[in-house]
C-alpha positions as CSV (number, residue, x, y, z in Angstrom):
1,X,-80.2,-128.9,144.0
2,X,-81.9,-129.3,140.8
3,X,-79.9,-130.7,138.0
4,X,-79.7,-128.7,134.4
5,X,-79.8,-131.0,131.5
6,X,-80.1,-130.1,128.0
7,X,-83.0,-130.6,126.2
8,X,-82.7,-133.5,124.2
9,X,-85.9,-132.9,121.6
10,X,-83.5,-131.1,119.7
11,X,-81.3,-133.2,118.7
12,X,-82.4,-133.9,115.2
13,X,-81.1,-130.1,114.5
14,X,-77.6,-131.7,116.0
15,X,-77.7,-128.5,118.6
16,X,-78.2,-129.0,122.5
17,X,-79.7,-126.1,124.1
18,X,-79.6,-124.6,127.4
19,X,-82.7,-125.0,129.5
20,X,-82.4,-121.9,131.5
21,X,-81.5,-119.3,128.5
22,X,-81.2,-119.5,124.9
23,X,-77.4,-120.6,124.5
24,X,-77.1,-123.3,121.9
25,X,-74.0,-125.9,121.1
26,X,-73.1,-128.6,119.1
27,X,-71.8,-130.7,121.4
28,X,-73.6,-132.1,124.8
29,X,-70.7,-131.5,127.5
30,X,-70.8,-127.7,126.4
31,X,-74.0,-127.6,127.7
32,X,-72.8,-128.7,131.0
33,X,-70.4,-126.6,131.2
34,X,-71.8,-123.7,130.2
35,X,-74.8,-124.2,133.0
36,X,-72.4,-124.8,135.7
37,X,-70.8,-120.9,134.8
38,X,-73.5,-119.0,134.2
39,X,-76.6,-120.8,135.6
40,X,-75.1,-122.3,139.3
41,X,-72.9,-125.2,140.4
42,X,-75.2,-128.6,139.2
43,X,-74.0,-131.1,142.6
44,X,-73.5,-134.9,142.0
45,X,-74.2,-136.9,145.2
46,X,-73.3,-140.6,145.7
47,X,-76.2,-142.9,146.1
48,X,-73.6,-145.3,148.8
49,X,-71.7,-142.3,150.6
50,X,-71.4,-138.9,151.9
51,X,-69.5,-137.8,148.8
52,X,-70.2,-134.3,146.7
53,X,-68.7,-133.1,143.4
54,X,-69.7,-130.8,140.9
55,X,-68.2,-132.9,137.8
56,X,-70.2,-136.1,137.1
57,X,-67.5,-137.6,135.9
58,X,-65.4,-137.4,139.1
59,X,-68.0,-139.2,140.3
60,X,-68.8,-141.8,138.2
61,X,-64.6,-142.4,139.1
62,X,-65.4,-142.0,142.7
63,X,-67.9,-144.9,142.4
64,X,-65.7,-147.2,140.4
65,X,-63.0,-146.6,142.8
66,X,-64.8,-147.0,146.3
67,X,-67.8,-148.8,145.6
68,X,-67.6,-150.8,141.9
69,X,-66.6,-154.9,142.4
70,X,-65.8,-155.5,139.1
71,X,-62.2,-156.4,138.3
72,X,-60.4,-157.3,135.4
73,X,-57.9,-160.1,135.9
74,X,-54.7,-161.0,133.9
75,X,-54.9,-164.3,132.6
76,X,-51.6,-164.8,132.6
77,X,-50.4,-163.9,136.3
78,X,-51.9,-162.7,139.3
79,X,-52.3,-158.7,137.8
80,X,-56.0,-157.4,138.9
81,X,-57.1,-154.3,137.8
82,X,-60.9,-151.9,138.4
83,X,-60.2,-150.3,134.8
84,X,-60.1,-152.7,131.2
85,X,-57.1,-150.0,129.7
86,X,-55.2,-150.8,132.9
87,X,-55.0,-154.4,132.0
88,X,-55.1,-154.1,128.1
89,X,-51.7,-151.7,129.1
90,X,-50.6,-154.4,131.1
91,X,-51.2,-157.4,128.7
92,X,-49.6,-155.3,125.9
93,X,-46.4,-154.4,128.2
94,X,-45.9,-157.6,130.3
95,X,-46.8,-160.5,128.1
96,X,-46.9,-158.8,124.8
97,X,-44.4,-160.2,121.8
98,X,-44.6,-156.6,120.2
99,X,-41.5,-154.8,120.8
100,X,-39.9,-151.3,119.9
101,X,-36.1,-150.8,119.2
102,X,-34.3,-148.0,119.7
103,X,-32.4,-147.4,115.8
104,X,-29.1,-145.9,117.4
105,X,-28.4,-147.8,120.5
106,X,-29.7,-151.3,122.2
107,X,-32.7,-150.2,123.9
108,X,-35.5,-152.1,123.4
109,X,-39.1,-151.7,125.0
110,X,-43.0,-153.0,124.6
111,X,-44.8,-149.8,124.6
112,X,-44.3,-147.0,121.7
113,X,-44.6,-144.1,123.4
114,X,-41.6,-145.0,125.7
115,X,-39.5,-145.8,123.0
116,X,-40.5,-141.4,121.5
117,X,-39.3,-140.6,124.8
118,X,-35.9,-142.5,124.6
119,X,-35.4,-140.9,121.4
120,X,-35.6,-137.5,122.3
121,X,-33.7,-137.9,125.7
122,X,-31.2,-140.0,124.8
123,X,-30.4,-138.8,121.0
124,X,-29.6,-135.9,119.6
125,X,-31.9,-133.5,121.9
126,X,-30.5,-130.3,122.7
127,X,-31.5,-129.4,126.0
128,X,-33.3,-125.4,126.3
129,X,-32.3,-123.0,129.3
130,X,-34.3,-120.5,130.9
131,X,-32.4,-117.3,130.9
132,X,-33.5,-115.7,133.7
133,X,-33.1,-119.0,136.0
134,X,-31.1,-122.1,136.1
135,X,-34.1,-124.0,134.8
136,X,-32.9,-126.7,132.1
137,X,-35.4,-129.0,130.1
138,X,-35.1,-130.6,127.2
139,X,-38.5,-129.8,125.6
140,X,-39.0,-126.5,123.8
141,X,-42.5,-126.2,125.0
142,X,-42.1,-127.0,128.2
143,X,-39.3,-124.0,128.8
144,X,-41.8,-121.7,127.0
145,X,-44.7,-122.4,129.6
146,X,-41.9,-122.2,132.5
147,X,-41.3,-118.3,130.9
148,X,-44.8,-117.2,130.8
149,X,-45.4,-118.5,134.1
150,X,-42.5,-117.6,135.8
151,X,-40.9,-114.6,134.1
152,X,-43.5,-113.9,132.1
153,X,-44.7,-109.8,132.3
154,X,-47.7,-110.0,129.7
155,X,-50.9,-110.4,130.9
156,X,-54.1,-110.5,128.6
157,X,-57.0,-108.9,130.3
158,X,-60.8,-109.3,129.5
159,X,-62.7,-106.4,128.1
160,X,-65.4,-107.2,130.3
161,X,-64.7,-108.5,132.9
162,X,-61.8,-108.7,135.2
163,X,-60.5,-111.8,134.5
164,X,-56.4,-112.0,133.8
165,X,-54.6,-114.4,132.5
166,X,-51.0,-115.1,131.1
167,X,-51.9,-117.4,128.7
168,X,-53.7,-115.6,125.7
169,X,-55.6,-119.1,124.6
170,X,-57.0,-119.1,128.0
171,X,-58.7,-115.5,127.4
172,X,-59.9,-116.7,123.9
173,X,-62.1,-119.9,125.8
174,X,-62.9,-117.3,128.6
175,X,-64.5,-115.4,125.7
176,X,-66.0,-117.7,124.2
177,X,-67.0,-120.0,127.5
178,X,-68.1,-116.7,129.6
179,X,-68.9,-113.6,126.9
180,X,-69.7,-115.5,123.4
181,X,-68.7,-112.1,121.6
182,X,-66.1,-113.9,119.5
183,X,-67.4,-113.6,115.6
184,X,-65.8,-115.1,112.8
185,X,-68.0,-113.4,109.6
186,X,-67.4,-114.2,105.6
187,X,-66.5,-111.5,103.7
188,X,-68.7,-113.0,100.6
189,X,-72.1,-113.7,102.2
190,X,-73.8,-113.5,105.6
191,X,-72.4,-117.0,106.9
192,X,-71.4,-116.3,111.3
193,X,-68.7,-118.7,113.1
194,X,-67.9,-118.4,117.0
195,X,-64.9,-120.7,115.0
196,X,-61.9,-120.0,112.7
197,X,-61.8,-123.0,111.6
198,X,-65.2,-123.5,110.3
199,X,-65.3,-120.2,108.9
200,X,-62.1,-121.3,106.5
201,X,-63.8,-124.8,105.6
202,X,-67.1,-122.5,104.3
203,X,-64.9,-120.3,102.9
204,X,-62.9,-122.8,101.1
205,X,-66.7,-124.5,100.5
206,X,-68.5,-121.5,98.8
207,X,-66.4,-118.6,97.7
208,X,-62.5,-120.4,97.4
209,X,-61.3,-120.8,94.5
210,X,-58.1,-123.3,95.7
211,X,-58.5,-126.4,94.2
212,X,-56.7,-129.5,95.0
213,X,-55.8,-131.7,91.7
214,X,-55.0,-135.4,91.4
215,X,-51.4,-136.5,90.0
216,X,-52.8,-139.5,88.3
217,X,-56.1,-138.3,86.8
218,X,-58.5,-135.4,85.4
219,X,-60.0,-135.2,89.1
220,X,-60.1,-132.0,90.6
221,X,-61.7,-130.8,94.5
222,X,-61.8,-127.8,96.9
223,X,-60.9,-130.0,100.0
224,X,-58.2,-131.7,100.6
225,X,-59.7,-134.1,102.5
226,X,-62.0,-135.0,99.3
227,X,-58.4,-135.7,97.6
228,X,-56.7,-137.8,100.3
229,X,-60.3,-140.3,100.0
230,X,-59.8,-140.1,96.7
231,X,-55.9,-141.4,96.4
232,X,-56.3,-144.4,98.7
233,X,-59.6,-145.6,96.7
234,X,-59.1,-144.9,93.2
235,X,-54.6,-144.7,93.1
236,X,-54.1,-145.7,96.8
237,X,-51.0,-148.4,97.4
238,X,-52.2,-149.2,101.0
239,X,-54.1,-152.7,101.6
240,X,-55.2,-155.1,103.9
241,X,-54.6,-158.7,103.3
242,X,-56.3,-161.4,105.0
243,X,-54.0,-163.8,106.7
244,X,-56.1,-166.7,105.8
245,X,-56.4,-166.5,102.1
246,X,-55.8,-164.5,99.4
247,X,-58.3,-161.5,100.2
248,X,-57.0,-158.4,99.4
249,X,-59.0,-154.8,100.2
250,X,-59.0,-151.1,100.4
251,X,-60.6,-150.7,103.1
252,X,-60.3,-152.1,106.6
253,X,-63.5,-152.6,107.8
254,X,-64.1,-155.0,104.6
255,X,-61.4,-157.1,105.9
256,X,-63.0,-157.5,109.2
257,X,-66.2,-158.6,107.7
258,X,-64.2,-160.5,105.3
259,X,-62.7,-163.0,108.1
260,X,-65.8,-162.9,110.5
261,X,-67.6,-164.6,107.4
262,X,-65.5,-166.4,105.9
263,X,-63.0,-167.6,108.8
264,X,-64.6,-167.0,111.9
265,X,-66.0,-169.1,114.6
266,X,-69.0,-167.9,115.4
267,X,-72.0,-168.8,113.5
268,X,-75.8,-167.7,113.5
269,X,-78.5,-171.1,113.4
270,X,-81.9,-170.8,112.4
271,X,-84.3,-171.8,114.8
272,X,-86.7,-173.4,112.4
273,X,-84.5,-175.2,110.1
274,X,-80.9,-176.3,109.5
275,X,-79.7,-173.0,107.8
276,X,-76.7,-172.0,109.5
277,X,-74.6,-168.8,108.6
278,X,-71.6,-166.7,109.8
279,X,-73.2,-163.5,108.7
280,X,-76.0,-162.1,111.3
281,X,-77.8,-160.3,108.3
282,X,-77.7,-163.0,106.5
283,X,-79.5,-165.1,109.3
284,X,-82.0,-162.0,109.3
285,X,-83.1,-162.0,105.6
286,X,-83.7,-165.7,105.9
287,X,-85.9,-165.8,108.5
288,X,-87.9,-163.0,106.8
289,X,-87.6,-165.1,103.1
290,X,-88.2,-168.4,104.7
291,X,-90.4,-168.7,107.8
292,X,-93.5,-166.5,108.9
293,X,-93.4,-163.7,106.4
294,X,-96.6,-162.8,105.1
295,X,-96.6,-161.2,101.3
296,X,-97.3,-157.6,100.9
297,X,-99.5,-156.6,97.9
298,X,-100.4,-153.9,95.6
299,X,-103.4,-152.8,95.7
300,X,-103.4,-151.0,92.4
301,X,-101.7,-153.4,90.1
302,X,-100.2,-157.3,90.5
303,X,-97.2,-156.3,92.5
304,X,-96.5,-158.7,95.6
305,X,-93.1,-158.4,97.8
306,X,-92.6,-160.1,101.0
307,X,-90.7,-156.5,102.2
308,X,-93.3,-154.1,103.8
309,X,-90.5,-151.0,102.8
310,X,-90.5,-152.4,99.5
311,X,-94.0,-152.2,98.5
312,X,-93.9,-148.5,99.9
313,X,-91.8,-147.6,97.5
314,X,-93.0,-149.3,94.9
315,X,-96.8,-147.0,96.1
316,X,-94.8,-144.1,95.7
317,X,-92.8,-144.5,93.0
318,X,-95.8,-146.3,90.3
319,X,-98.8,-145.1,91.4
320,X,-98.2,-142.4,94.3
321,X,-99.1,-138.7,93.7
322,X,-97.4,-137.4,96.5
323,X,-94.7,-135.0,96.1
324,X,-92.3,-133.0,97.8
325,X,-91.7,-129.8,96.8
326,X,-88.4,-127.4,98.1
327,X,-89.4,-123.7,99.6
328,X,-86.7,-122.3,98.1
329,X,-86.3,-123.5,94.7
330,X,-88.2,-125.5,92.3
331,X,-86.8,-128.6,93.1
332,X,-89.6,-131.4,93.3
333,X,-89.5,-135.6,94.5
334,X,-91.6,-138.2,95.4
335,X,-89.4,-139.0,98.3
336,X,-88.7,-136.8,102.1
337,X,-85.4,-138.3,102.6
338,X,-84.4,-136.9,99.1
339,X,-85.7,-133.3,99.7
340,X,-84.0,-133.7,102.9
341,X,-80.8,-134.1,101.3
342,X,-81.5,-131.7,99.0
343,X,-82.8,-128.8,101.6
344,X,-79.1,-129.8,103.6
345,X,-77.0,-129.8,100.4
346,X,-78.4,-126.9,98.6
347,X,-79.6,-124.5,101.1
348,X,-78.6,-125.5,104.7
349,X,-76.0,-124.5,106.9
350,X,-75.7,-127.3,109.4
351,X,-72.4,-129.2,108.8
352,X,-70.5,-132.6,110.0
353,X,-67.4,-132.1,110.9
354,X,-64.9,-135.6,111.6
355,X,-64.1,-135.6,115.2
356,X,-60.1,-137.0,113.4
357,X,-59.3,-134.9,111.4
358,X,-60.3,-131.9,109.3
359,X,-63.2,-133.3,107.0
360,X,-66.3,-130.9,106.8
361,X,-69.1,-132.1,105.1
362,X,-73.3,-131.0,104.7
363,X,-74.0,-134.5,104.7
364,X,-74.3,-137.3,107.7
365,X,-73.5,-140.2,105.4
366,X,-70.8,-138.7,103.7
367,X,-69.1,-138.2,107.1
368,X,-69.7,-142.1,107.9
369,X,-68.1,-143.3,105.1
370,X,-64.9,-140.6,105.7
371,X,-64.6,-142.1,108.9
372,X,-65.0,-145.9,108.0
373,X,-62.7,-145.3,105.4
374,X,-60.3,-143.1,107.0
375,X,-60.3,-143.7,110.7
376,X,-61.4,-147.6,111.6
């Protein structure tokens, strides 16, 4: 059977589309999905036996299982393992000095999230009864799915269809998976969401008028996001030290580079001459500066560079009469990436949202740095 992929010529737009019909996403495994439901099961064979799924990932598991030789072996006893969490789980619980201890009695263990289920078995949990059955648990969630499912009378029903399901999330992705009629619309403008939760970061983007203020200074934002980045770089208390020396940072990422340069092993030799450095860059810009680098020149006035990028700027910015104009405003630059920016930040609708948390921004580097700063 022929295989549906999504067209990938469109990613520069960051939508994946359909090949079959014009459904659009943001995201690559919707596009999968949504062929498999309304186009025809897409069938994954494997190449070694007679085995057929309709989930590529069941079978890239099926391969590793039955067929994959690679295994991952403990160093420190006899422990051999197909998958690299299974042994970093293993390391980490058997031969790991981290432990957790239980506050209010003696229990101690090497893995977190055993020591959050102690705690709420052991301590001060109340445990929830079903009223209809002798069912006990001691999570409140848990006895709330046993309801619905069990004693549970409400059904939600699809409008068009006749799918039924007790479980009114599940008709909301049927929607959205099977019908795509849910609309989220602004009030303000003529901005349309198949999301809630985009519609309230555009809201709060464009037309809100909530603002979130800083304690310590004059500074002043719409997202709260913007304000959190804001209190760990400018009044933030949280740092990473280096263990080495004195190096002190914000950000966690600059400690890493921090010790692979300045305390790491590995180092980074030039081929042609004794120059040795931790830094990989550094090695780069050397061999470029150094060895085999032929000058780049003007050729409208003395300029010389030995950086082909350089000297293109330096065409467009002295002697260049190109120009890049906006379509919907009078906005003018000598440079595409900057009317880019501009086009996105002034008049565009595509947004990046942080896969962490709830950070929503018009532009790609803005996102990188929320994440390296935030998440890394």
């Amino acid at each position: 059977m022929r295989r549906i992929q999504p067209i990938n010529n469109m990613r520069s737009l960051n939508e994946f589309p359909c090949s079959q019909c014009d459904y659009m996403t943001r995201r690559n495994e919707n596009v999968m999905d949504h062929a498999m439901i309304h186009h025809g099961p897409t069938v994954f064979k494997c190449a070694h036996c007679d085995y057929v799924t309709k989930d590529k990932r069941n079978l890239k598991s099926h391969i590793k299982v039955r067929h994959d030789s690679t295994q991952f072996k403990c160093t420190d006893c006899d422990y051999v393992t197909k998958y690299k969490h299974n042994l970093k789980s293993h390391v980490n619980g058997r031969h790991g000095s981290t432990q957790f201890n239980c506050e209010q009695c003696d229990y101690v263990t090497k893995n977190k999230r055993n020591l959050k289920s102690h705690m709420k078995v052991r301590h001060g949990i109340t445990q929830f009864k079903c009223t209809d059955c002798d069912y006990v648990t001691k999570y409140k969630c848990v006895l709330k799915v046993h309801m619905n499912v069990r004693h549970g009378s409400t059904q939600f029903k699809c409008t068009d269809c006749d799918y039924v399901t007790k479980n009114k999330r599940n008709l909301k992705s049927h929607m959205k998976v099977r019908h795509g009629t849910t609309q989220f619309k602004c009030t303000d403008c003529d901005y349309v969401t198949k999301y809630k939760c985009v519609l309230k970061s555009h809201v709060n983007g464009r037309h809100g008028s909530t603002q979130f203020k800083c304690t310590d200074c004059d500074y002043v934002t719409r997202y709260k996001s913007h304000l959190k980045v804001h209190m760990n770089v400018h009044h933030g208390s949280t740092q990473f030290k280096c263990t080495d020396c004195d190096y002190v940072t914000k950000y966690k990422h600059n400690l890493k580079s921090h010790v692979n340069g300045r305390h790491g092993s590995t180092q980074f030799n030039c081929e042609q001459c004794d120059y040795v450095t931790k830094n990989k860059r550094n090695l780069k810009s050397h061999m470029k500066v150094r060895h085999g680098i032929t000058q780049f020149k003007c050729t409208d006035c003395d300029y010389v560079t030995k950086y082909k990028c350089v000297l293109k700027v330096h065409m467009n910015v002295r002697h260049g009469s190109t120009q890049f104009k906006c379509t919907d405003c009078d906005y003018v630059t000598k440079y595409k990436c900057s009317l880019k920016s501009h086009v996105n930040g002034r008049h565009g609708s595509t947004e990046f949202k942080c896969a962490h948390c709830g950070y929503v921004t018009r532009y790609k580097r803005y996102l990188v740095t929320h994440i390296k700063r935030n998440h890394c």
